[in-house]
Backbone bond lengths (Angstrom), bond angles and torsions (degrees), N, CA, C in turn:
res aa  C-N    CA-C-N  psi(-1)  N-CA   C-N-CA  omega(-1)  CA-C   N-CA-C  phi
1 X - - - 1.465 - - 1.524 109.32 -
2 X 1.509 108.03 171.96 1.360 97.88 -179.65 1.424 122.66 -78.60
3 X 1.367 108.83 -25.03 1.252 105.91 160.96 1.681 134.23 -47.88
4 X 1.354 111.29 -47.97 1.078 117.73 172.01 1.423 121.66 -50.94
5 X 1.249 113.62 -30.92 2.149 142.50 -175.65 1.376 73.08 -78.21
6 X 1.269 174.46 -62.18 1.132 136.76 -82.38 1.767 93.86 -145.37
7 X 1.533 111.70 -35.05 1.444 143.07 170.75 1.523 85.62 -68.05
8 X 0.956 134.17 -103.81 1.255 137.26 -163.31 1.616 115.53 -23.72
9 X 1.386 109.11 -46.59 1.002 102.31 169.97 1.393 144.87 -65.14
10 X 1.450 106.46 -37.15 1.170 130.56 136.46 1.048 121.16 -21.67
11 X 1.170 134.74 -69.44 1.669 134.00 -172.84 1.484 96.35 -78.88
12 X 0.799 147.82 -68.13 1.427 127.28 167.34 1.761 129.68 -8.71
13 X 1.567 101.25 -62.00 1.649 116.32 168.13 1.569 107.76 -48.84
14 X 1.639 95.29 -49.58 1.533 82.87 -171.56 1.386 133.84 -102.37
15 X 1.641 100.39 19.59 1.741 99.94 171.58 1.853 118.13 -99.18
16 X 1.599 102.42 10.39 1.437 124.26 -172.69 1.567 92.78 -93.77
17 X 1.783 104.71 94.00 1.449 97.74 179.30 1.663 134.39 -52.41
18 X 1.270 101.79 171.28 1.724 108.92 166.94 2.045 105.99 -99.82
19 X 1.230 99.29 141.89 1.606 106.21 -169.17 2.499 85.54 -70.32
20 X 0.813 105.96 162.09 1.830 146.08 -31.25 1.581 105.35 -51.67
21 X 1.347 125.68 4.60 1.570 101.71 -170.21 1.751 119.18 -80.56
22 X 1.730 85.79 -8.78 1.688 84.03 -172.68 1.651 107.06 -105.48
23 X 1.677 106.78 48.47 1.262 108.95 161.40 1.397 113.90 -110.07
24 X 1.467 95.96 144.53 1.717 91.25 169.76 1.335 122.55 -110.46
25 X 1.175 104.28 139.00 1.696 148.54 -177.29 1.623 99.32 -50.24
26 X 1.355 128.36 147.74 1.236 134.54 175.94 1.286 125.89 31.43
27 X 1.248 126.08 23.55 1.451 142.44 161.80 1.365 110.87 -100.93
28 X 1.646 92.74 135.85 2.033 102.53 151.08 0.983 92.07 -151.16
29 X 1.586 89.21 143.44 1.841 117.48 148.69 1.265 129.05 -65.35
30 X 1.272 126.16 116.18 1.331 121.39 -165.36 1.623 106.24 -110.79
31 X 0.978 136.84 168.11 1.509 161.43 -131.80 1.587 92.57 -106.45
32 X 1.088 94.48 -55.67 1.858 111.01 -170.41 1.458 115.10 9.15
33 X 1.691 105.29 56.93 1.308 117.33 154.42 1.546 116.72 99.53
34 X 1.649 99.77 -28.05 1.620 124.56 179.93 1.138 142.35 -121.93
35 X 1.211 120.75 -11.22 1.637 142.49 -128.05 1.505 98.04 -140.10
36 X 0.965 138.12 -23.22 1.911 141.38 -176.28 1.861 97.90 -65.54
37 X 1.017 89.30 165.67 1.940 99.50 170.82 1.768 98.58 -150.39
38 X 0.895 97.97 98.20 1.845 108.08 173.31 1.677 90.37 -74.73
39 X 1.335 85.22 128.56 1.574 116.07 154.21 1.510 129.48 -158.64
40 X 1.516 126.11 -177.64 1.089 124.40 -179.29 1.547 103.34 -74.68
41 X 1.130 137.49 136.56 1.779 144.79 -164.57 1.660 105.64 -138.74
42 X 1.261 115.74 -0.36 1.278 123.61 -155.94 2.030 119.63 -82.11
43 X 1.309 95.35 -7.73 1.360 128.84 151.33 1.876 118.43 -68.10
44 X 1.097 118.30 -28.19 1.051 122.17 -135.39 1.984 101.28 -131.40
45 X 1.214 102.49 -29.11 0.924 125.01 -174.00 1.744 147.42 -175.83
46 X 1.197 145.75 123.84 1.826 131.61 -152.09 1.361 103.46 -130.15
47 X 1.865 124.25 19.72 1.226 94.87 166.93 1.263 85.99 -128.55
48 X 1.785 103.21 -138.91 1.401 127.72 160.99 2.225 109.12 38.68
49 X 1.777 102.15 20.92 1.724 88.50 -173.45 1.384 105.02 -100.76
50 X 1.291 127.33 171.48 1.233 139.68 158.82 1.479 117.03 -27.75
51 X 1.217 113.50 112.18 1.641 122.52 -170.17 1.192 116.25 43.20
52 X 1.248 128.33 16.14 1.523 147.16 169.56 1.526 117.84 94.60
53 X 1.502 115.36 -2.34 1.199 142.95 -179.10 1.721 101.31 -79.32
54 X 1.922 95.21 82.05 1.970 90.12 171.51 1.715 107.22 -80.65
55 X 1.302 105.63 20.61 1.926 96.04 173.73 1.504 93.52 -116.85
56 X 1.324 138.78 21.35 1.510 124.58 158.66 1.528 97.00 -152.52
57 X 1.120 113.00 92.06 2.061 97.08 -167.50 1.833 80.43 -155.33
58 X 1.910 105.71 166.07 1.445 112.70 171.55 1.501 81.56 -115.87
59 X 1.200 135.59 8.10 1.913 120.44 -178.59 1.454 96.11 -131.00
60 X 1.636 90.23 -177.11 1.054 105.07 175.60 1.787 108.86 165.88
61 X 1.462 119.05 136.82 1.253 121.48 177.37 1.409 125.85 -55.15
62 X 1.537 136.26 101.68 1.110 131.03 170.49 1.642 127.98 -134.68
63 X 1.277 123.80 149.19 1.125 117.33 -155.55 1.518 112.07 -92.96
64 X 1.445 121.89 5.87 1.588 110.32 174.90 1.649 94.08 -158.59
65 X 1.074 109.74 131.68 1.919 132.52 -177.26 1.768 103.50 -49.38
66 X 1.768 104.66 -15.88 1.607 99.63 177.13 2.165 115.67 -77.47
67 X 1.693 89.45 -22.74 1.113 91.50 -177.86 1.367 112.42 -75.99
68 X 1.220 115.07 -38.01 1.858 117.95 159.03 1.692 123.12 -25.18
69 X 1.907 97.61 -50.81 1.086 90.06 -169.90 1.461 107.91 -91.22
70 X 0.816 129.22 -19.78 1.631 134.45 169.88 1.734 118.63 -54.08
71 X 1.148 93.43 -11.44 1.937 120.08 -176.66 1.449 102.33 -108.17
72 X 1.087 143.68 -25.10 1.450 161.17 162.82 0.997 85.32 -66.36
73 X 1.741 127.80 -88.30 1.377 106.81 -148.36 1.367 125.18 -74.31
74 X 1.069 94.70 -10.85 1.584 107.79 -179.16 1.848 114.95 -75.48
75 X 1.508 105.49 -20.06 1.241 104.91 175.92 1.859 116.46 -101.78
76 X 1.425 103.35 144.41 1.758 88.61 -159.36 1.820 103.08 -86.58
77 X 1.189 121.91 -25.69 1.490 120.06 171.82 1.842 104.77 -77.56
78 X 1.028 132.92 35.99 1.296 129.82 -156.33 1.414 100.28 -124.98
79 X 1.044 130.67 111.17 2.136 130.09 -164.15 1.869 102.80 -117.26
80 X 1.193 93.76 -38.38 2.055 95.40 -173.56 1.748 95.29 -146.89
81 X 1.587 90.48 171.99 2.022 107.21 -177.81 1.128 94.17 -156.22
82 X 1.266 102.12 141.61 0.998 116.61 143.72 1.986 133.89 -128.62
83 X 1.468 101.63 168.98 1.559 112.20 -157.69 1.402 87.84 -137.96
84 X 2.175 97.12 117.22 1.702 100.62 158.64 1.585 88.30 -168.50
85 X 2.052 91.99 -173.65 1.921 74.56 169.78 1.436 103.03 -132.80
86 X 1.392 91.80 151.18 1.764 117.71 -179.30 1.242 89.08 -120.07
87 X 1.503 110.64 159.22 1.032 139.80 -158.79 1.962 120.32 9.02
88 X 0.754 98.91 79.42 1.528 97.52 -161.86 1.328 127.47 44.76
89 X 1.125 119.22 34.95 1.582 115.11 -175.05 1.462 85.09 -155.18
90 X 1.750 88.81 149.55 1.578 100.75 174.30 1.837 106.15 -97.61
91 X 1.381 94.23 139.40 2.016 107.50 -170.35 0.915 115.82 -91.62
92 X 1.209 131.39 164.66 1.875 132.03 123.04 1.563 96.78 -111.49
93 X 1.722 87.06 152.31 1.631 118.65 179.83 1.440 76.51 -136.15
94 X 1.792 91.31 139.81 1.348 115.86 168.85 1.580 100.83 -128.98
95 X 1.737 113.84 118.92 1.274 111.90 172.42 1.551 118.24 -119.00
96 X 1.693 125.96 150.92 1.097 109.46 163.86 1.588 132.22 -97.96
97 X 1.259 117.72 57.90 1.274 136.68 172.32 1.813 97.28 -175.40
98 X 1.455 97.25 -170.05 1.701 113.88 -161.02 2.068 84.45 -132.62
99 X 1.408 99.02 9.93 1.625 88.40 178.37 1.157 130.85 -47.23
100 X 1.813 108.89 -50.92 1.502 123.52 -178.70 1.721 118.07 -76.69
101 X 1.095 109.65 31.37 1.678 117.64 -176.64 1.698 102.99 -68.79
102 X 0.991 89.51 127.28 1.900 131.45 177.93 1.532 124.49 -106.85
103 X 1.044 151.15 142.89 1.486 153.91 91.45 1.295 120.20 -9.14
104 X 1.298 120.55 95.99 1.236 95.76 -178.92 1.688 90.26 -154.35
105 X 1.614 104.71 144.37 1.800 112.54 172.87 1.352 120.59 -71.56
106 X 1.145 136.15 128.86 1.618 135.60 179.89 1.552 104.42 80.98
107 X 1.485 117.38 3.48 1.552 89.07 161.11 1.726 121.50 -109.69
108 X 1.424 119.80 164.65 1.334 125.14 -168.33 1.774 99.08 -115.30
109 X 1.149 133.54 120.68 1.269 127.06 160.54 1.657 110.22 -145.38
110 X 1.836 91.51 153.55 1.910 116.52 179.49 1.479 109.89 -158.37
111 X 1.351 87.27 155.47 1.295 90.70 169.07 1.597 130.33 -78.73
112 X 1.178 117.86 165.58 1.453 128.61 -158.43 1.769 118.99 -45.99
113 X 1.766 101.95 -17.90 1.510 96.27 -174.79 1.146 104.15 -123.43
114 X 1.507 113.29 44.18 1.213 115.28 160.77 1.705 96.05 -143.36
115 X 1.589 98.44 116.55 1.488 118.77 -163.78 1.822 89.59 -163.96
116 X 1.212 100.66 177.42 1.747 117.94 173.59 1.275 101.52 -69.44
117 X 1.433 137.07 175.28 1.521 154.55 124.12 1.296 106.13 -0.63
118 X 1.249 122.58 125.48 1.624 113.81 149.70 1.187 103.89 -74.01
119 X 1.463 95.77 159.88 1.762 108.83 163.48 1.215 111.00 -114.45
120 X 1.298 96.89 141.04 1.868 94.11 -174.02 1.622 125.56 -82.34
121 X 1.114 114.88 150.47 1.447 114.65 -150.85 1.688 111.93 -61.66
122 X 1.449 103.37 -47.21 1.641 116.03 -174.07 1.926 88.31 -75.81
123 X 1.298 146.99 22.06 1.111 136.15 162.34 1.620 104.40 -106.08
124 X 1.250 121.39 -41.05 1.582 145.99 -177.09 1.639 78.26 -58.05
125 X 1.063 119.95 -75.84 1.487 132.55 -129.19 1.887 102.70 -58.35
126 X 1.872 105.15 -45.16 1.582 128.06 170.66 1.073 82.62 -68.43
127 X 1.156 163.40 -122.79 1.520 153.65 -49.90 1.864 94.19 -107.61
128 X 1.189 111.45 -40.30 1.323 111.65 -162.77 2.240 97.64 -86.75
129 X 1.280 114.72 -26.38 1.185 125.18 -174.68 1.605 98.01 -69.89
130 X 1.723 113.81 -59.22 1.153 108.90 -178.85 1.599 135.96 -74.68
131 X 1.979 94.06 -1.95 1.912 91.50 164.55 1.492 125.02 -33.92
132 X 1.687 111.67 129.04 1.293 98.87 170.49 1.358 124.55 -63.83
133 X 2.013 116.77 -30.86 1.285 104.81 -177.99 1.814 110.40 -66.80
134 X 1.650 115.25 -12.02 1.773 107.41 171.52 1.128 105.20 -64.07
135 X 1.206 130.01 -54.43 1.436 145.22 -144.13 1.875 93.03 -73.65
136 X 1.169 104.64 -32.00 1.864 112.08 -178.04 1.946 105.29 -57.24
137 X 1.168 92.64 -19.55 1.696 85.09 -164.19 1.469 102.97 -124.68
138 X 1.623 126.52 33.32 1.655 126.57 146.38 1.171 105.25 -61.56
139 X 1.187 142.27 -66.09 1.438 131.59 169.40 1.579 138.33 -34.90
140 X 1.846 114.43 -12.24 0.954 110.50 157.36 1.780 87.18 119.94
141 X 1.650 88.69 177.59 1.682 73.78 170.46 1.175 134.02 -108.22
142 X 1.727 125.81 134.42 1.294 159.57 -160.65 1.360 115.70 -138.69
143 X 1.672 103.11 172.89 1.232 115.66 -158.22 1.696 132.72 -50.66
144 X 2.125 87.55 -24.26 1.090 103.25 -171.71 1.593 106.87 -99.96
145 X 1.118 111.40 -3.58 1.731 136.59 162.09 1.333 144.23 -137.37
146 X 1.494 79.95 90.10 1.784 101.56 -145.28 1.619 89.51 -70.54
147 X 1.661 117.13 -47.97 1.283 110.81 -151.23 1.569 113.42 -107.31
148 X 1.088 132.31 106.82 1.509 142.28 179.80 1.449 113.15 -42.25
149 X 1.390 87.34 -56.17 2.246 95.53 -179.63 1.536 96.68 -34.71
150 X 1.702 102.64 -79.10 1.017 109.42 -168.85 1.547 135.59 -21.32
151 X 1.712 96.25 -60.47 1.229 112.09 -173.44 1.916 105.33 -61.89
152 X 1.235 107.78 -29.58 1.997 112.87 -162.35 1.923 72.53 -80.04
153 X 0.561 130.44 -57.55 1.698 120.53 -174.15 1.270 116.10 -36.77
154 X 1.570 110.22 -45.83 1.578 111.52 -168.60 1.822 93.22 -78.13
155 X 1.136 116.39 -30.80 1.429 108.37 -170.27 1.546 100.51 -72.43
156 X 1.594 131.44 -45.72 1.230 132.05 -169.78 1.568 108.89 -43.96
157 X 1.519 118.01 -36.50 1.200 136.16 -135.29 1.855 81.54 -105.99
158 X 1.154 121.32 -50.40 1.582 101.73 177.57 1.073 107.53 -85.98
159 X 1.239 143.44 -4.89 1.512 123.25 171.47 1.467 121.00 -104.05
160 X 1.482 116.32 9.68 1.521 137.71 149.72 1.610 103.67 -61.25
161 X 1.855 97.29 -58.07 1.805 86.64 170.16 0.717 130.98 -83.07
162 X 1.400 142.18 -35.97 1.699 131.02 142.93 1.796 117.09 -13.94
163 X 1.300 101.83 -64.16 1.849 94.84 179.81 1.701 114.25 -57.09
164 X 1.624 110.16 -28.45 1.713 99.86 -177.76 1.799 94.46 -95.32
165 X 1.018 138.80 -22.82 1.451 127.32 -177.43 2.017 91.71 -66.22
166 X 1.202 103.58 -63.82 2.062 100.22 -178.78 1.129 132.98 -80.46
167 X 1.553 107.02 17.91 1.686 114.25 177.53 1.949 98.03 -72.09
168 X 1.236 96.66 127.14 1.631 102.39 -174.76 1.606 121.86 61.45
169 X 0.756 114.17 -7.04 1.398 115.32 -177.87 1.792 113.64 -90.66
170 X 1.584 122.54 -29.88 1.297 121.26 -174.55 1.601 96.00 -114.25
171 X 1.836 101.94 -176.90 1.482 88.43 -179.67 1.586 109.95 -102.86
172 X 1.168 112.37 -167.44 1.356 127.27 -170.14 1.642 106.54 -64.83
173 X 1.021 114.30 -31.27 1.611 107.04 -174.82 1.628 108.88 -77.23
174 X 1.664 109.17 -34.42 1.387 114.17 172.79 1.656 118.98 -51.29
175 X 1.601 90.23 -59.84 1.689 103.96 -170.82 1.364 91.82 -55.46
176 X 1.244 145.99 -52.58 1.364 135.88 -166.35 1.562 111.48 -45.62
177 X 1.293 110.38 -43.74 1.639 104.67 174.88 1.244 112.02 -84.63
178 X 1.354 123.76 -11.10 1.697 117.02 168.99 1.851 118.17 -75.87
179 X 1.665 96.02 -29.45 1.675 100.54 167.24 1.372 107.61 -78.21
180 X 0.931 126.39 -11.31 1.751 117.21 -169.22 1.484 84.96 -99.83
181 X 1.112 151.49 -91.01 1.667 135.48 -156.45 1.609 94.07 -43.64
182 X 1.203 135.24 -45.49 1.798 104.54 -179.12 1.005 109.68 -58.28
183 X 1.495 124.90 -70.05 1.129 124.46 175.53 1.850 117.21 -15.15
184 X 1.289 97.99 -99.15 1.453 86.74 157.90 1.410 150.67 54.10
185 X 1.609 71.95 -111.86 1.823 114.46 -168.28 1.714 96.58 -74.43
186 X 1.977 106.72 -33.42 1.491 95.51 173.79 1.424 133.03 -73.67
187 X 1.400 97.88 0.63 1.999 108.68 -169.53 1.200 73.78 -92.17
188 X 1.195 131.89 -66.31 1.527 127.45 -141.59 1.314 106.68 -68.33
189 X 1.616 136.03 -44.02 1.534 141.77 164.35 1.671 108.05 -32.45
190 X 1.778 116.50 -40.85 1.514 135.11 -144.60 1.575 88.97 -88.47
191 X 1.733 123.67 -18.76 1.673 114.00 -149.58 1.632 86.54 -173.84
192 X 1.635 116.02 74.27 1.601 108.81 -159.87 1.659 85.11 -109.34
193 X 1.487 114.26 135.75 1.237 126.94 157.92 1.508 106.75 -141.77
194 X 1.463 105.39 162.82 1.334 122.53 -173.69 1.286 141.59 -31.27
195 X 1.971 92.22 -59.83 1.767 125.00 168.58 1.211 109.28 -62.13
196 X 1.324 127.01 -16.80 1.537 106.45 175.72 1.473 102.76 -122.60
197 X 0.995 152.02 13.01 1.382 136.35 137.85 0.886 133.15 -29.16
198 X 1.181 130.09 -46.54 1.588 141.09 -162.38 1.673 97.52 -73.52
199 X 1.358 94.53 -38.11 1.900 109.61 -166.47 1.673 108.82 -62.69
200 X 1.282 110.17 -57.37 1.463 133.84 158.28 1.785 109.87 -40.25
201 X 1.084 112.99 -86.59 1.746 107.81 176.64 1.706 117.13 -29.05
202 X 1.952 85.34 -44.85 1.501 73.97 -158.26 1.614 120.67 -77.17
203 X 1.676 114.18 7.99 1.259 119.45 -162.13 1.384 105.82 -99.37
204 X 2.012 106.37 -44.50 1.078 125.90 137.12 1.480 136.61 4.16
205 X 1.364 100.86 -66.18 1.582 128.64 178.39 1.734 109.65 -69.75
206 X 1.871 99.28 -56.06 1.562 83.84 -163.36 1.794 107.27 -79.85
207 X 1.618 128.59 -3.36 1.212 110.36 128.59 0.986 148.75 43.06
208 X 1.583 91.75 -117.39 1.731 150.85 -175.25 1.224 89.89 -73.44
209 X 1.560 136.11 -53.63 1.136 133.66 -154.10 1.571 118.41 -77.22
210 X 1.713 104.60 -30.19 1.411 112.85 165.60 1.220 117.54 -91.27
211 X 1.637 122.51 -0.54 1.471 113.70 179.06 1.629 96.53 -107.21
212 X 0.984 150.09 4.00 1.422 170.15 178.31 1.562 98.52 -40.11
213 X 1.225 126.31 -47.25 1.115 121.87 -166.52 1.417 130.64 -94.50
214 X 1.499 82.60 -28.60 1.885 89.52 157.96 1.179 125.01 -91.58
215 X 1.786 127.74 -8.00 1.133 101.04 179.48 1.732 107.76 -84.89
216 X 1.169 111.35 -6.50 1.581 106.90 -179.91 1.049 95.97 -77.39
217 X 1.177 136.74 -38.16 1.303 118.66 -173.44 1.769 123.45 -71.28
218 X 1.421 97.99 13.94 1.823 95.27 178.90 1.430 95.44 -135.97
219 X 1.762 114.00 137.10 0.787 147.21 -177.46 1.535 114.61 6.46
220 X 1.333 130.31 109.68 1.500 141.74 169.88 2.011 121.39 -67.59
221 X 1.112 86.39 174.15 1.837 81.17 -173.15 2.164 85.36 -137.13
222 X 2.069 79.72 157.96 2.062 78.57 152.31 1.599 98.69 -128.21
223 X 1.670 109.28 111.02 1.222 91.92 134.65 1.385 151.98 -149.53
224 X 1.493 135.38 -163.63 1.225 140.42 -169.25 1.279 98.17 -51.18
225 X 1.244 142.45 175.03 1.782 148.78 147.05 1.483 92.31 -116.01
226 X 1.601 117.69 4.76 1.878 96.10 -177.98 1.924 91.99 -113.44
227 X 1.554 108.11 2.97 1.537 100.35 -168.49 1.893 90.66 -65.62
228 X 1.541 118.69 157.50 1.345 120.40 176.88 1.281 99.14 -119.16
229 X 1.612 115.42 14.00 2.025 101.15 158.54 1.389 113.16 -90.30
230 X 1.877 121.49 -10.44 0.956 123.20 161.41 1.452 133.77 -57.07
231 X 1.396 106.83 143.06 2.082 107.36 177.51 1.877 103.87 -75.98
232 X 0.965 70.98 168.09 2.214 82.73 -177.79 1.305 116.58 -52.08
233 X 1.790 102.20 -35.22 1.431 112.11 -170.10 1.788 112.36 -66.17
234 X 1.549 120.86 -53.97 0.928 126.39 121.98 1.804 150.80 54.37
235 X 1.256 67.54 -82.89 1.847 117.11 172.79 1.394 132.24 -130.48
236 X 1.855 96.64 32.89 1.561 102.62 164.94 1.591 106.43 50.40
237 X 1.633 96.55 52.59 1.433 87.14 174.33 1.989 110.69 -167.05
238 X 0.995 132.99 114.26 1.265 148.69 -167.30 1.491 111.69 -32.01
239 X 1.232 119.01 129.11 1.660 104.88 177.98 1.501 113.04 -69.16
240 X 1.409 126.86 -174.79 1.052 135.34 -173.90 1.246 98.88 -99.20
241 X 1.705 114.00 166.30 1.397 109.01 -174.79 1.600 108.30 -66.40
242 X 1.483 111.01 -26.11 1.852 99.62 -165.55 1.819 94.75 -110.60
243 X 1.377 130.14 -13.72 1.174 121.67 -161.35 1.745 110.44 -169.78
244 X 1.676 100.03 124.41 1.654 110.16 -175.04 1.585 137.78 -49.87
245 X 1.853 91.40 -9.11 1.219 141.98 176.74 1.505 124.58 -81.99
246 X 1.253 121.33 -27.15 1.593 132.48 -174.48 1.353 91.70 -85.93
């Protein structure tokens, strides 16, 4: 009957877990010669990488197995992860196959579509623009923005999502001022002094300030500020000088 077509289906939908349950327990994927996916991770993470190189590495030091998977999905040759610790530090391994599968105690591994929620980019992009501690340092730096790195970090980090929330979506005269504040913001990160900060933020800002209205207007997120697969920005909170993650 159709009911039964309809039951069936049902149980089908719903035995396809929700992440964290559809990780597995005492498994890793190991490298074993074939299985790694080098990429840039350097978003994601600045120690613990492959020859210490977090812009060509399959690892990298991180403190919760969600941030693994958020690095999985985020990478497009990226199929499974795994989360454990080697050498005193807890990892992610990002592999593209499940070849190098192990037994192993203290590690967590899944495949790529089982990770947290994405967050959507034009939501990332407002949320981290409108921090009050960002918003503390248009004026340059002061008491309430002591540290510049920091602050050019939190901006790097929303106007990464700004460029993937308006890739194709605005027109050519817009995107032109959305490539010029990256641009930018990356000379200025490369050779950062004082006198021109203010110049940088503030161009930065008006931006943000004219794209303000459309990015609210596309698709919103909910989340935790206590989840730890989240970046700093996130969680109402300043990136680190080398990583959104510290």
């Amino acid at each position: 009957t159709m009911r039964q077509v309809i039951m069936a289906l049902f149980g089908t939908v719903a035995s396809a877990q929700m992440y964290p349950d559809c990780v597995e327990n005492r498994v890793v994927f190991r490298h074993a010669g074939a299985h790694a996916v080098f990429v840039d991770l350097s978003s994601f993470g600045t120690s613990g990488c492959w020859q210490n190189d977090c812009k060509n590495t399959d690892k990298f030091n991180a403190d919760d197995k969600g941030i693994c998977a958020r690095a999985c999905s985020a990478m497009g040759d990226c199929t499974h992860w795994s989360f454990g610790e080697q050498e005193g530090a807890t990892k992610c391994f990002l592999r593209k196959s499940d070849g190098g599968r192990e037994e192993a105690n203290d590690w967590h591994s899944a495949p790529k579509d089982c990770a947290p929620p994405p967050v959507p980019d034009a939501f990332a992009a407002l949320a981290a623009s409108e921090m009050e501690a960002l918003k503390a340092c248009d004026q340059g730096k002061n008491d309430a923005c002591p540290d510049i790195a920091k602050a050019m970090k939190t901006w790097r980090y929303a106007i990464t999502h700004l460029q993937r929330a308006t890739d194709g979506q605005l027109d050519a005269n817009t995107m032109q001022y959305v490539n010029q504040i990256a641009g930018d913001t990356d000379a200025f990160t490369a050779q950062m002094t004082e006198e021109n900060f203010p110049v940088v933020v503030g161009n930065n800002r008006q931006v943000f300030m004219a794209l303000r209205g459309w990015l609210a207007g596309q698709p919103g997120a909910e989340v935790d500020v206590n989840d730890p697969s989240l970046p700093n920005p996130l969680k109402g909170k300043l990136c680190g000088a080398s990583s959104c993650y510290e």
